[in-house]
N, C-alpha and C positions, 0 to 999 in steps of 0.2 A: 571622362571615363566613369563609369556607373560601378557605386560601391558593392562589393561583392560579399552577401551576408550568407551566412550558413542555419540551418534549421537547428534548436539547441535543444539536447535531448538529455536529459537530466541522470540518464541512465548510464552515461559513459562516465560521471562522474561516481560511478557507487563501486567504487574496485576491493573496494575491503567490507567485511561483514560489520566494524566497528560504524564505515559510512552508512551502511544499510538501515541498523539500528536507528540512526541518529535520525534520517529521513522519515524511520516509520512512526519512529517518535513523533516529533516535528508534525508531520502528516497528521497523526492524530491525535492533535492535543487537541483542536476545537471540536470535535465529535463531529463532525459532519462525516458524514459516508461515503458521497461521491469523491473527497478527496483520500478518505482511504480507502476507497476501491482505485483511484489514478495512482495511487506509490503504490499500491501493491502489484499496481500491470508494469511500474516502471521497474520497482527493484525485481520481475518475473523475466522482462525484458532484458535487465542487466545479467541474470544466471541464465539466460535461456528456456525460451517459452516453451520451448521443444519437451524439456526434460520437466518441464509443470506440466503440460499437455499429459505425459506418458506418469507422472504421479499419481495426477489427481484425476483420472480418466476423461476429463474435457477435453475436447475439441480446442486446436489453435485459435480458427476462428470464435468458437464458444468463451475463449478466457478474454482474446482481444475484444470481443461486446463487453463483457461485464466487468472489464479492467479498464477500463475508457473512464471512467470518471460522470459518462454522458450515459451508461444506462441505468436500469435500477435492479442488479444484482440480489438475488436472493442470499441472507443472510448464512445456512448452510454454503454455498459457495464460495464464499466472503471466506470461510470458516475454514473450509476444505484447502483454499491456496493460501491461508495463513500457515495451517498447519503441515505441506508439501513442502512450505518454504521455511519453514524450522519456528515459527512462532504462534502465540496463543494469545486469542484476546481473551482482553483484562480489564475489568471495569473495575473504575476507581472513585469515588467517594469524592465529590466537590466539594472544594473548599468551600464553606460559607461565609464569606467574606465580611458582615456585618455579628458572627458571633462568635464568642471565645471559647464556650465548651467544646470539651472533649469528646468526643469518640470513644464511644468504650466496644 
């Protein structure tokens, strides 16, 4: 009998806003883009694309290209369904790992 696997979709596990956070976090802590353009198509997919669709005036199909992880989304867009979906990018100050001063 042939093992019977199921496709795993990362989005069934986001049922609370506190998980959502944690993933957007997580997602972008190494700054790469394409992974936070993929959590933001997943946690869009977890509220429903329908209701980001009629927010942020894109197209279903328009959010699922550039929520894919695989295109390369214009930063206004990025922006647009960050903010539909209740948050704001934040750029933060890298640690300099080799020096001790402060930040002022």
């Amino acid at each position: 009998m042939p093992l019977e696997t199921f496709e795993y979709d990362s989005a069934e596990f986001l049922g609370s806003e506190e998980a959502i956070a944690e993933y957007l976090l997580a997602a972008s802590e190494d700054g790469d883009a394409n992974h936070i353009a993929r959590a933001l198509g997943v946690v869009a997919r977890a509220r429903g694309m329908s209701d980001l669709s009629r927010n942020t005036g894109l197209t279903r199909p328009a959010l699922y290209r550039a929520l894919s992880g695989d295109g390369n989304p214009e930063f206004g867009t990025i922006a647009k369904v960050a903010d539909a979906l209740g948050y704001r990018l934040n750029l933060v100050l890298k640690a300099d790992r080799g020096s001790t001063a402060a930040v002022k």
